[in-house]
PQR file of N, CA, C, O and H, with PARSE charges and radii, in Angstrom:
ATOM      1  N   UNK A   1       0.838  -1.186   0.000 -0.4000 1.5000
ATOM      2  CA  UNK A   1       0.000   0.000   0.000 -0.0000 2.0000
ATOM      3  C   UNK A   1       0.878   1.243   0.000  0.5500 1.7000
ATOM      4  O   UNK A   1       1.949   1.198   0.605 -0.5500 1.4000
ATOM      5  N   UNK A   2       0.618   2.010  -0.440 -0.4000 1.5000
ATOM      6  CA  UNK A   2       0.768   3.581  -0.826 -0.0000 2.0000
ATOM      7  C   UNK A   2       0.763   4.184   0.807  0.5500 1.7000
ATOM      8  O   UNK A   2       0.243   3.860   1.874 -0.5500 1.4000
ATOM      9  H   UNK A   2      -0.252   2.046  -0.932  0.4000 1.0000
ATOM     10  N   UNK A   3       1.349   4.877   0.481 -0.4000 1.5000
ATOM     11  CA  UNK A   3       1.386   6.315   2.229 -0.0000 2.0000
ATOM     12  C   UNK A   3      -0.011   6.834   2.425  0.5500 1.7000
ATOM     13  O   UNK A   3      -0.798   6.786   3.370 -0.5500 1.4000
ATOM     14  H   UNK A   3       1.772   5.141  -0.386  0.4000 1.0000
ATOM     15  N   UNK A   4      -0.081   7.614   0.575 -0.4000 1.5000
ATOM     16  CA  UNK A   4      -1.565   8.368   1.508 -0.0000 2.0000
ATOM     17  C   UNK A   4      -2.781   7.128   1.507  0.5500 1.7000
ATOM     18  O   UNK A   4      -3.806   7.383   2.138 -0.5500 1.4000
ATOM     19  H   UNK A   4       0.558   7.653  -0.194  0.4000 1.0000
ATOM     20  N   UNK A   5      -2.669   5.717   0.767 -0.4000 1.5000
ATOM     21  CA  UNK A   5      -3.278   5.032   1.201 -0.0000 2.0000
ATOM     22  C   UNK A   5      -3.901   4.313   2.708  0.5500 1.7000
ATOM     23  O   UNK A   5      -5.042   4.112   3.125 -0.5500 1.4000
ATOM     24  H   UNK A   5      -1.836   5.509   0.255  0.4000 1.0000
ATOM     25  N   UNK A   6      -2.601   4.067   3.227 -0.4000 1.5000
ATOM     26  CA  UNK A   6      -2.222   3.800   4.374 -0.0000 2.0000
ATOM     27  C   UNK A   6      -2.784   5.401   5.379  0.5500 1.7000
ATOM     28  O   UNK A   6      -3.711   5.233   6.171 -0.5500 1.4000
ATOM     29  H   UNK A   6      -1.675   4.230   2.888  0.4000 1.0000
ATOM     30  N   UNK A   7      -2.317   6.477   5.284 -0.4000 1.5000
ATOM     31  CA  UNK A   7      -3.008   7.934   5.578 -0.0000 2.0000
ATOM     32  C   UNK A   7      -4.082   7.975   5.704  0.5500 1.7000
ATOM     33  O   UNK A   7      -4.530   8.479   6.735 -0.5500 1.4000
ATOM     34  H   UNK A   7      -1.564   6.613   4.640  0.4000 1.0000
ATOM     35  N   UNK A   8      -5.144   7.349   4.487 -0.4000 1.5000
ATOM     36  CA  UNK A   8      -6.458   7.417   4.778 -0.0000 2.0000
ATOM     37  C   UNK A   8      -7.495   6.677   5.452  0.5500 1.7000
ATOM     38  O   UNK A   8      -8.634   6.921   5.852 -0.5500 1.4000
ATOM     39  H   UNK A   8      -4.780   6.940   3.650  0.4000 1.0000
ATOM     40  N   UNK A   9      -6.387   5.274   5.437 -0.4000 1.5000
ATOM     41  CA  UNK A   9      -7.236   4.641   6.270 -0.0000 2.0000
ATOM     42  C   UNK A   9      -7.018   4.634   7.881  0.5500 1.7000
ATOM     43  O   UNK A   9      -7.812   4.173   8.700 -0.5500 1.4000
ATOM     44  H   UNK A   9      -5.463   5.075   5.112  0.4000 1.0000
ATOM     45  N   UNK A  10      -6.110   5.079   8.079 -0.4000 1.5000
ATOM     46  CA  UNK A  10      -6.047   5.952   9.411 -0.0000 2.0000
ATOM     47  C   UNK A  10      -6.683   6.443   9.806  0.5500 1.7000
ATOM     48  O   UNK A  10      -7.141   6.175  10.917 -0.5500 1.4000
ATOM     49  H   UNK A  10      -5.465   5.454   7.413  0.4000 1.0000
ATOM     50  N   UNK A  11      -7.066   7.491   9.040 -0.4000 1.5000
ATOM     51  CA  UNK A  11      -8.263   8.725   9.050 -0.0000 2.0000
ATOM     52  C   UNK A  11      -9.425   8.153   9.253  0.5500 1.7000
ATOM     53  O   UNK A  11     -10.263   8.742   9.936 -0.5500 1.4000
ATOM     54  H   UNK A  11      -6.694   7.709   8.137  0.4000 1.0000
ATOM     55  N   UNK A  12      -9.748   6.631   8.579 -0.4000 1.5000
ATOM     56  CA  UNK A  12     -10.819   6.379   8.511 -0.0000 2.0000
ATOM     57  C   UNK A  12     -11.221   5.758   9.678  0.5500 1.7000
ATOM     58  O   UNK A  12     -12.316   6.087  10.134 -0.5500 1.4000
ATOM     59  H   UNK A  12      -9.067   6.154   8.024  0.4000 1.0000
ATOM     60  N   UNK A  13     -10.477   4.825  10.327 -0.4000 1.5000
ATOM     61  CA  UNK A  13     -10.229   4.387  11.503 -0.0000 2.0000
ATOM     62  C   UNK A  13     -10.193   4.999  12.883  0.5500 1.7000
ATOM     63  O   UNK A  13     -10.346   4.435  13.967 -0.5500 1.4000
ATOM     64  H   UNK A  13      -9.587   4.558   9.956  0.4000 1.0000
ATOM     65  N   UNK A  14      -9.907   6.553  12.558 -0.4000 1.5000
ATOM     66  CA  UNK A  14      -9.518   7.226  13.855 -0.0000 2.0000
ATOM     67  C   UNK A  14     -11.549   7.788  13.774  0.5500 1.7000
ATOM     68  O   UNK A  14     -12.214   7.883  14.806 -0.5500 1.4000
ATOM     69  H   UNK A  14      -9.782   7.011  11.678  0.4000 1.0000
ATOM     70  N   UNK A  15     -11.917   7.963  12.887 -0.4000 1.5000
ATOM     71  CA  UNK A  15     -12.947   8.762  12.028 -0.0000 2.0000
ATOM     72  C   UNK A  15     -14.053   7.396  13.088  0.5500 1.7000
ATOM     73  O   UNK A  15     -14.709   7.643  14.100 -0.5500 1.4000
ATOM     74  H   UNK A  15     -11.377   7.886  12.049  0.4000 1.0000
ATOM     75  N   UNK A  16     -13.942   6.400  12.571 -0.4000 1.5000
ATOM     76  CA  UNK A  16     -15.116   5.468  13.130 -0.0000 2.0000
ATOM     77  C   UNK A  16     -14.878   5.043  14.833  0.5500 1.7000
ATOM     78  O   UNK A  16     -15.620   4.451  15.618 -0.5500 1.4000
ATOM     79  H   UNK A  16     -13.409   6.199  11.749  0.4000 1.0000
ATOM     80  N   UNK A  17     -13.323   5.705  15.019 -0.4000 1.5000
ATOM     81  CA  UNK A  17     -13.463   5.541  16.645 -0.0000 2.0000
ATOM     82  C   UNK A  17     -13.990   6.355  17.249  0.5500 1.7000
ATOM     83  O   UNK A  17     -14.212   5.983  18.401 -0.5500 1.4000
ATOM     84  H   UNK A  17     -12.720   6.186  14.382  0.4000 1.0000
ATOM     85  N   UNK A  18     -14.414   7.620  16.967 -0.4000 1.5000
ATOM     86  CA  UNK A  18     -14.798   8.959  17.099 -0.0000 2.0000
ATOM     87  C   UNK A  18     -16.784   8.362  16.967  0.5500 1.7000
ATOM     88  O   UNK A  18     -17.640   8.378  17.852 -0.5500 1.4000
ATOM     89  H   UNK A  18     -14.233   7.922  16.031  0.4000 1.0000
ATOM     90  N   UNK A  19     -16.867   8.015  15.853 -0.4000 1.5000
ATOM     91  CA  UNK A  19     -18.355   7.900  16.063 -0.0000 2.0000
ATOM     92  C   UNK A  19     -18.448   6.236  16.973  0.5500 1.7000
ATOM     93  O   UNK A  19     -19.632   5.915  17.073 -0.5500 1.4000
ATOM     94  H   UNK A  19     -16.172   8.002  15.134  0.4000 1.0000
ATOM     95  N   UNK A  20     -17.854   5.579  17.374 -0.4000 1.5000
ATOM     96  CA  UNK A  20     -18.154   4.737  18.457 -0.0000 2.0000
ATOM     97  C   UNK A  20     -17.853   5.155  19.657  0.5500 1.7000
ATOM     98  O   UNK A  20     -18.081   4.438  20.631 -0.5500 1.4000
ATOM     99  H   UNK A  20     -16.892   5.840  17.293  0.4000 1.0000
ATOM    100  N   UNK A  21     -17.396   6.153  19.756 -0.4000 1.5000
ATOM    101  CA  UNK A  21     -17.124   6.428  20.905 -0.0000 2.0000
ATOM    102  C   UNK A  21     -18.795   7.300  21.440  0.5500 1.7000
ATOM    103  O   UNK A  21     -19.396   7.004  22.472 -0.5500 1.4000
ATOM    104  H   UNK A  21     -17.211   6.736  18.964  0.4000 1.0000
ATOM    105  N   UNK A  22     -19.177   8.195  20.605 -0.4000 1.5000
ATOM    106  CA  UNK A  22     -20.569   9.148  20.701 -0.0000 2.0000
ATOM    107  C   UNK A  22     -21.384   7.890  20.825  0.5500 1.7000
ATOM    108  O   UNK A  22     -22.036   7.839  21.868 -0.5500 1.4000
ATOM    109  H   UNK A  22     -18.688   8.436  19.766  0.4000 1.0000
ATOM    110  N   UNK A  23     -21.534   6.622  19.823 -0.4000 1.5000
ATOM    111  CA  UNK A  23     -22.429   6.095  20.335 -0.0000 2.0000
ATOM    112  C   UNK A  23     -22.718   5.624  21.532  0.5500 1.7000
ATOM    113  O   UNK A  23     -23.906   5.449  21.806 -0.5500 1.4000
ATOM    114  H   UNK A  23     -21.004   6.664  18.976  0.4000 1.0000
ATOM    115  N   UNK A  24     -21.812   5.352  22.391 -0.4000 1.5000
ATOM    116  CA  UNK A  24     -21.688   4.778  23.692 -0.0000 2.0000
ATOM    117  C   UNK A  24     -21.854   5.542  24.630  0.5500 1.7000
ATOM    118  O   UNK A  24     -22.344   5.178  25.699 -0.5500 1.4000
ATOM    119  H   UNK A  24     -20.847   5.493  22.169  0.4000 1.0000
ATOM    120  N   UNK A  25     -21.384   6.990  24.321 -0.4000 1.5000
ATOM    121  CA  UNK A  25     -21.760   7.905  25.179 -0.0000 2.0000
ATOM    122  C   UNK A  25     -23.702   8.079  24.990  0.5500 1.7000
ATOM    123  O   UNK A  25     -24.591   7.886  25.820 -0.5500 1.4000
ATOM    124  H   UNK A  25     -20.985   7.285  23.453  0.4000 1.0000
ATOM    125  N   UNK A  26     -23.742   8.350  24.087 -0.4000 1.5000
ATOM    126  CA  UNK A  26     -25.316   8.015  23.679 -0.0000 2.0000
ATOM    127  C   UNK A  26     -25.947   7.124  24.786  0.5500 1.7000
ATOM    128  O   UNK A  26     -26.648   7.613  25.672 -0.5500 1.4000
ATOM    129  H   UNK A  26     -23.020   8.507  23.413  0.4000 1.0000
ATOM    130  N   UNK A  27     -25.639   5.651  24.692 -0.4000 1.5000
ATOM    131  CA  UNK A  27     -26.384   4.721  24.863 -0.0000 2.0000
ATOM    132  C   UNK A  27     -26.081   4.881  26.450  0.5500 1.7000
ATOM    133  O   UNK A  27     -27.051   4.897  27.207 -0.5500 1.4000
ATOM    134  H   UNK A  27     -25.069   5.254  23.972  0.4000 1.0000
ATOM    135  N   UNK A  28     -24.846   4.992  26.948 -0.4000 1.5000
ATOM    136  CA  UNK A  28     -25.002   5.686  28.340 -0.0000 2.0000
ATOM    137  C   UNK A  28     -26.098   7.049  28.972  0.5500 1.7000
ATOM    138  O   UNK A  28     -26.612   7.582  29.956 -0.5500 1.4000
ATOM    139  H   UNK A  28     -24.058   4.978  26.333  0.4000 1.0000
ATOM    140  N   UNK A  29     -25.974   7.047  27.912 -0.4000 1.5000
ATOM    141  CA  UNK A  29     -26.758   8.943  28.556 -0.0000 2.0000
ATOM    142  C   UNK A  29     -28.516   8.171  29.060  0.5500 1.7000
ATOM    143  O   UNK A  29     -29.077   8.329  30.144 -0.5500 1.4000
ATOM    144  H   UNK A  29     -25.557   6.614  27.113  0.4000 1.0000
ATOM    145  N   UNK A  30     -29.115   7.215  27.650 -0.4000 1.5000
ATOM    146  CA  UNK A  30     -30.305   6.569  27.784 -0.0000 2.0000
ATOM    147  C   UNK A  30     -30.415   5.913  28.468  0.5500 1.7000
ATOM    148  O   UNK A  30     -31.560   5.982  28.915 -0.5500 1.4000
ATOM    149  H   UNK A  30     -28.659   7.087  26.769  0.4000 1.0000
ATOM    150  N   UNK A  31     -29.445   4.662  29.245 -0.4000 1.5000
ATOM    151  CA  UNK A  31     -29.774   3.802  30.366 -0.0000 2.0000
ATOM    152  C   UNK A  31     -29.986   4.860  31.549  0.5500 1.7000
ATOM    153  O   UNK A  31     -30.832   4.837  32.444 -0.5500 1.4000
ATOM    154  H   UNK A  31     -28.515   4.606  28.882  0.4000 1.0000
ATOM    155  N   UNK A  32     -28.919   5.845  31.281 -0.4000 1.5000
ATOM    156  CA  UNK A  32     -28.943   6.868  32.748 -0.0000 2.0000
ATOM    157  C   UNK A  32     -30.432   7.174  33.198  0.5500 1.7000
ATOM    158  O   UNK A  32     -30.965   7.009  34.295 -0.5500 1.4000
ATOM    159  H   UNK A  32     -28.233   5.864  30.554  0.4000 1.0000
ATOM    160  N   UNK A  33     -31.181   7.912  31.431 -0.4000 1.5000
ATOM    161  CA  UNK A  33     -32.476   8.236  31.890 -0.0000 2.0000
ATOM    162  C   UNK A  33     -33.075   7.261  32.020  0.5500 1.7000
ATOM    163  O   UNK A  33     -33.954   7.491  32.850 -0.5500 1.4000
ATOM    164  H   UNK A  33     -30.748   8.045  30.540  0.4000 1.0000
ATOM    165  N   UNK A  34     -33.154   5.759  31.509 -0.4000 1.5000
ATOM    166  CA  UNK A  34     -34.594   5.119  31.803 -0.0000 2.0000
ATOM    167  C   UNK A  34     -33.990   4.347  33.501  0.5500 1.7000
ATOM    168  O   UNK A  34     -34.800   3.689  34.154 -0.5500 1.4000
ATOM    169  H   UNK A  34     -32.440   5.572  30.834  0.4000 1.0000
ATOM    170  N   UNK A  35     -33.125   4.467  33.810 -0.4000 1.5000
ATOM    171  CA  UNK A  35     -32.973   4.000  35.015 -0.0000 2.0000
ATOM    172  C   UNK A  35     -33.769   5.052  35.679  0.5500 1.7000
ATOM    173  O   UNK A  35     -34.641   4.628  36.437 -0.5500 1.4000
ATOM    174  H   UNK A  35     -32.467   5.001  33.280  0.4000 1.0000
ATOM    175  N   UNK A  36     -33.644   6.471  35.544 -0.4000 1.5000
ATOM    176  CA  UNK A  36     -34.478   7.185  36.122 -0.0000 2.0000
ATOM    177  C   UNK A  36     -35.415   7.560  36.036  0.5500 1.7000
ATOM    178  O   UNK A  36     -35.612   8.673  36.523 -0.5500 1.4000
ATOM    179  H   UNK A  36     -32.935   6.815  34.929  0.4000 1.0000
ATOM    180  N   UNK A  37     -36.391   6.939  35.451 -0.4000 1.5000
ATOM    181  CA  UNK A  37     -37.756   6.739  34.876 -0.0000 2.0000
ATOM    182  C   UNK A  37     -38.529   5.399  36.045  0.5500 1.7000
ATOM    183  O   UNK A  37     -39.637   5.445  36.581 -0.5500 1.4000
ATOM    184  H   UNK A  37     -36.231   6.034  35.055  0.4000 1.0000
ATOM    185  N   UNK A  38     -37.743   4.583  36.119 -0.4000 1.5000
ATOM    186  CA  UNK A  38     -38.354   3.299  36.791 -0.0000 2.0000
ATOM    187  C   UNK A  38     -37.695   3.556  38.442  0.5500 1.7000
ATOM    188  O   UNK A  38     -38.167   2.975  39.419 -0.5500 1.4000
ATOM    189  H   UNK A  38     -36.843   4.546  35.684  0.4000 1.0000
ATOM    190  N   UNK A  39     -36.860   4.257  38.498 -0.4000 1.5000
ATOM    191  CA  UNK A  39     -37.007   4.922  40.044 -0.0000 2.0000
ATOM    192  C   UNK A  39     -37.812   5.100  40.990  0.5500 1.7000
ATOM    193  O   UNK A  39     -38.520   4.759  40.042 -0.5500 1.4000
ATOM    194  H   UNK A  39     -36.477   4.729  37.704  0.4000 1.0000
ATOM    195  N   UNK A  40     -38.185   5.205  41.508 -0.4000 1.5000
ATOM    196  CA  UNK A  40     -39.763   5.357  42.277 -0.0000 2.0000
ATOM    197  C   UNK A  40     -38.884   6.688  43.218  0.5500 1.7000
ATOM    198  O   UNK A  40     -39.794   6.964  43.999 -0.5500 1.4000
ATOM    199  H   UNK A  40     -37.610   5.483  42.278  0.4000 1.0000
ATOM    200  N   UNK A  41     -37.978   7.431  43.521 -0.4000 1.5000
ATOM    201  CA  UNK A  41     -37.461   8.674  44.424 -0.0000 2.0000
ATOM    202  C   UNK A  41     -36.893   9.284  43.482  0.5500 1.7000
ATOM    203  O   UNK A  41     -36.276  10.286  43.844 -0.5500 1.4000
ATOM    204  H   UNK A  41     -37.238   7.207  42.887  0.4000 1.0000
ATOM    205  N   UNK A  42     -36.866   8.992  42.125 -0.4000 1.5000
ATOM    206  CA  UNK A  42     -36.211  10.186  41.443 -0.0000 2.0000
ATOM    207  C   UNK A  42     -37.495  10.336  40.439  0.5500 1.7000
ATOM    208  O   UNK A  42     -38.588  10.704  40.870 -0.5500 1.4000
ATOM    209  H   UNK A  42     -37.367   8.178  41.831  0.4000 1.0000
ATOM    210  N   UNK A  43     -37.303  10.065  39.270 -0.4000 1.5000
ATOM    211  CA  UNK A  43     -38.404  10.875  38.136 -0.0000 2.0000
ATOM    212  C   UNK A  43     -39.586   9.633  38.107  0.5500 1.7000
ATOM    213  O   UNK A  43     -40.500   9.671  37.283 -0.5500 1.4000
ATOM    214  H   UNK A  43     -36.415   9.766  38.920  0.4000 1.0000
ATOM    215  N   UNK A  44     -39.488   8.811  38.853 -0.4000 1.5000
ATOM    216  CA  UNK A  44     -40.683   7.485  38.805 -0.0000 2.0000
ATOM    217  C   UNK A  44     -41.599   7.978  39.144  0.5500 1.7000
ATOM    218  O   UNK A  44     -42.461   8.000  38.266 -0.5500 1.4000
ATOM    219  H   UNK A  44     -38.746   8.780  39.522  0.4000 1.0000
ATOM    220  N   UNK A  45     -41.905   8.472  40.154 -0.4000 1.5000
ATOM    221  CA  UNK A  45     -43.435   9.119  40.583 -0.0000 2.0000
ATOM    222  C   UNK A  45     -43.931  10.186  39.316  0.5500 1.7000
ATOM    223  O   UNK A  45     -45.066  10.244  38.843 -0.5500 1.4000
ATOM    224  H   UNK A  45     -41.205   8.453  40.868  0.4000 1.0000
ATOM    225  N   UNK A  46     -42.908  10.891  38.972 -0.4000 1.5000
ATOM    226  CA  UNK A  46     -43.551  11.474  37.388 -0.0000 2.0000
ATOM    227  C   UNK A  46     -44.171  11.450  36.365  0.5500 1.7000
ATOM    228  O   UNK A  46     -44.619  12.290  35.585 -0.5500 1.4000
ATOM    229  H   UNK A  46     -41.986  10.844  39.356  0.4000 1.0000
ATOM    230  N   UNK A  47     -44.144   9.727  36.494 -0.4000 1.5000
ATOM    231  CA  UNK A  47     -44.239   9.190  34.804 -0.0000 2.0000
ATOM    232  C   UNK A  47     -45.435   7.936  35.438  0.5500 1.7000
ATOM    233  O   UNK A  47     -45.524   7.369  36.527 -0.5500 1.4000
ATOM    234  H   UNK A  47     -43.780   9.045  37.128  0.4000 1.0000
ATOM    235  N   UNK A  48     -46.241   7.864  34.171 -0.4000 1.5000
ATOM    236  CA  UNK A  48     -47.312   6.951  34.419 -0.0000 2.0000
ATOM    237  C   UNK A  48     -46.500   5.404  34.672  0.5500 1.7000
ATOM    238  O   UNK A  48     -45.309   5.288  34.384 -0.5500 1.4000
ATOM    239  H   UNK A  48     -46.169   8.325  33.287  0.4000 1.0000
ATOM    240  N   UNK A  49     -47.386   4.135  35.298 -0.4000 1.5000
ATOM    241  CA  UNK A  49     -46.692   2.780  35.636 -0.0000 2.0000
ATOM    242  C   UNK A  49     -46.629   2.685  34.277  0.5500 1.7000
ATOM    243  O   UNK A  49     -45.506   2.222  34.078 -0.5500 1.4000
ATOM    244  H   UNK A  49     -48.354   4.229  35.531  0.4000 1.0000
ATOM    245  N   UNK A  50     -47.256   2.875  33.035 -0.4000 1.5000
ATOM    246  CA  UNK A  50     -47.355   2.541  31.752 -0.0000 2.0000
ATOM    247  C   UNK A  50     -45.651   2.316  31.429  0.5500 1.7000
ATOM    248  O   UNK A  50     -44.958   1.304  31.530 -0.5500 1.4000
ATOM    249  H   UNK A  50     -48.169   3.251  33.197  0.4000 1.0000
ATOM    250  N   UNK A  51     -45.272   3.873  30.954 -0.4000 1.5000
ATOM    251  CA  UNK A  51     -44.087   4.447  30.846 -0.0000 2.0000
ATOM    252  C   UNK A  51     -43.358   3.473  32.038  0.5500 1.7000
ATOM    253  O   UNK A  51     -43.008   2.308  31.853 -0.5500 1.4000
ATOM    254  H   UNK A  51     -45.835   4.695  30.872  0.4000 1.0000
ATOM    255  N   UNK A  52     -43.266   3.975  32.870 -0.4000 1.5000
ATOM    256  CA  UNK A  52     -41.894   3.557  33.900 -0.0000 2.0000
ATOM    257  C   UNK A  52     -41.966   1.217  33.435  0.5500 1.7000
ATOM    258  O   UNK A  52     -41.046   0.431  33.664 -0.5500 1.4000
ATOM    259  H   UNK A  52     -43.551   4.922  33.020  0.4000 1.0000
ATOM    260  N   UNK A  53     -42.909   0.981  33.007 -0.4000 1.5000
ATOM    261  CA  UNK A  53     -42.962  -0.502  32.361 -0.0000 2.0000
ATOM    262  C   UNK A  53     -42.525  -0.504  31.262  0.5500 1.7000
ATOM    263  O   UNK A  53     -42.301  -1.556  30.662 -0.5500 1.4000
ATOM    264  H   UNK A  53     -43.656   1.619  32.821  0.4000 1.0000
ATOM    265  N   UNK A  54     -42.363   0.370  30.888 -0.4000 1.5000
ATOM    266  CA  UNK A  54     -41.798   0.394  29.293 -0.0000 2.0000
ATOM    267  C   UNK A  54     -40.149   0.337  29.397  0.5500 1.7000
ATOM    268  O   UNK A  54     -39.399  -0.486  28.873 -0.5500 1.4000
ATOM    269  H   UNK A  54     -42.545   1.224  31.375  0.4000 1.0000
ATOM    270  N   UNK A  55     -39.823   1.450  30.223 -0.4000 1.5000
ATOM    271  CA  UNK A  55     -38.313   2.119  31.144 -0.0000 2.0000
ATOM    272  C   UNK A  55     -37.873   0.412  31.448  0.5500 1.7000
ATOM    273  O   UNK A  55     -36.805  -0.126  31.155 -0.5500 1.4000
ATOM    274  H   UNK A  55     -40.432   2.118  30.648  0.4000 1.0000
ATOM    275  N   UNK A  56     -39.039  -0.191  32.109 -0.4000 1.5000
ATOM    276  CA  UNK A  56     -38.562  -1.283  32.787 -0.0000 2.0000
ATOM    277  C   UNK A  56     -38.100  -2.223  31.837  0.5500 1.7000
ATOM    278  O   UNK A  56     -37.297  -3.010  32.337 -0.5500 1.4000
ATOM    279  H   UNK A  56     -39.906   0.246  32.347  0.4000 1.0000
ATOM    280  N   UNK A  57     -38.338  -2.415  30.605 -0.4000 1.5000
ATOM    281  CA  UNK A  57     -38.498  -3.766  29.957 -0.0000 2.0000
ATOM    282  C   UNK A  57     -37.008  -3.234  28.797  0.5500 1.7000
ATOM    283  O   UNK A  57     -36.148  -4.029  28.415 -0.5500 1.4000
ATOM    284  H   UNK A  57     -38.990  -1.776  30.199  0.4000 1.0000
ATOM    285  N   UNK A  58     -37.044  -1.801  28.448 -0.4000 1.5000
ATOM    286  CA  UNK A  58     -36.025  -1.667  27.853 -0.0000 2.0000
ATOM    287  C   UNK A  58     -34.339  -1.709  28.264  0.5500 1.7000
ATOM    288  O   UNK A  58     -33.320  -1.935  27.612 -0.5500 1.4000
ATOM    289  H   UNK A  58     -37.742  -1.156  28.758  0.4000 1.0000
ATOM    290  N   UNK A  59     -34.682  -1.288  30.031 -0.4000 1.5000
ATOM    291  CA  UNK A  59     -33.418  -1.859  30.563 -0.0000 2.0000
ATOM    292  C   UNK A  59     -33.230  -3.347  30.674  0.5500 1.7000
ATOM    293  O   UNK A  59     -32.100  -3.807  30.843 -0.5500 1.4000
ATOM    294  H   UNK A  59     -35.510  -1.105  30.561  0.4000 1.0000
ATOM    295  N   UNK A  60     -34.128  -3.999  30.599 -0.4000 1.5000
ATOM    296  CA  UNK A  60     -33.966  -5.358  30.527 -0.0000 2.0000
ATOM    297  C   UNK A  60     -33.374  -5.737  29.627  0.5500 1.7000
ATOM    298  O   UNK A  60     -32.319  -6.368  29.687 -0.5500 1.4000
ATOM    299  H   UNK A  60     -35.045  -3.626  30.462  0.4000 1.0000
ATOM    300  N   UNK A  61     -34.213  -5.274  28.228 -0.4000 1.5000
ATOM    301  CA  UNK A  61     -33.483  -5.734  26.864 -0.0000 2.0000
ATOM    302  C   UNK A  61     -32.223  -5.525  26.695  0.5500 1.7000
ATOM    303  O   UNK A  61     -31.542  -6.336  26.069 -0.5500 1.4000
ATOM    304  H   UNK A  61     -35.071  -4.762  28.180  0.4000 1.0000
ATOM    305  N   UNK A  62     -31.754  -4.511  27.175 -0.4000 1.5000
ATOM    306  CA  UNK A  62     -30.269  -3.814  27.412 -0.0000 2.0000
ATOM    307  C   UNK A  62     -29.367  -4.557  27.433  0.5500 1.7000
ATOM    308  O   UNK A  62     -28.465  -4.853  26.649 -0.5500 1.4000
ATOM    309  H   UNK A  62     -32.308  -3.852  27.684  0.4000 1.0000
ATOM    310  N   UNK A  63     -29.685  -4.874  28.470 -0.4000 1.5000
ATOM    311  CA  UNK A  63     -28.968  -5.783  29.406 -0.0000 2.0000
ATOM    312  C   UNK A  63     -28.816  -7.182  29.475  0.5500 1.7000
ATOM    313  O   UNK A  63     -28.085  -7.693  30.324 -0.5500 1.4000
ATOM    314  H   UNK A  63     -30.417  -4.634  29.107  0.4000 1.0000
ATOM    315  N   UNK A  64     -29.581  -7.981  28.477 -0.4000 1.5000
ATOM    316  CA  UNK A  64     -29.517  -9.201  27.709 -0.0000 2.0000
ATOM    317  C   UNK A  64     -28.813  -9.352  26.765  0.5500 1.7000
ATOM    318  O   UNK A  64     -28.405 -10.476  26.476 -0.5500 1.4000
ATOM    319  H   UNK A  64     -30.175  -7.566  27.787  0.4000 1.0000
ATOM    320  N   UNK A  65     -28.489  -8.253  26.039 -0.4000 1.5000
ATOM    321  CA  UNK A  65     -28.010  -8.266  24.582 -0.0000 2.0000
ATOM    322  C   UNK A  65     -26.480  -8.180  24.843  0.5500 1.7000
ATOM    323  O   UNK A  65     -25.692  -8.164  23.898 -0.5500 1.4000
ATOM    324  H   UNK A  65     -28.821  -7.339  26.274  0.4000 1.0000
TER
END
């Protein structure tokens, strides 16, 4: 391979660690809130049992996968 070949895929590499990195921060930020959705002393009393069952089942799924 070539330099700027080798160059770009660097770029490309540094490029997709950058968006895995946001996703995770992402997917952290969402467990944060639905943990605080199914709370019952923080935002649980807020939200209908509907919702906070919903909160409930998606941290589940989460957390299986």
């Amino acid at each position: 391979m070539k330099s700027h070949d080798l160059r770009t895929l660097g770029d490309y590499a540094i490029y997709l660690n950058e968006k895995l990195e946001a996703e995770r921060e992402n997917s952290r930020n969402k467990i944060e809130f639905l943990k605080r959705l199914v709370h019952p002393e923080d935002l649980g009393h807020a939200v209908s049992a509907e919702v906070r069952n919903l909160a409930y089942q998606l941290l589940i799924n989460e957390s299986s996968e």
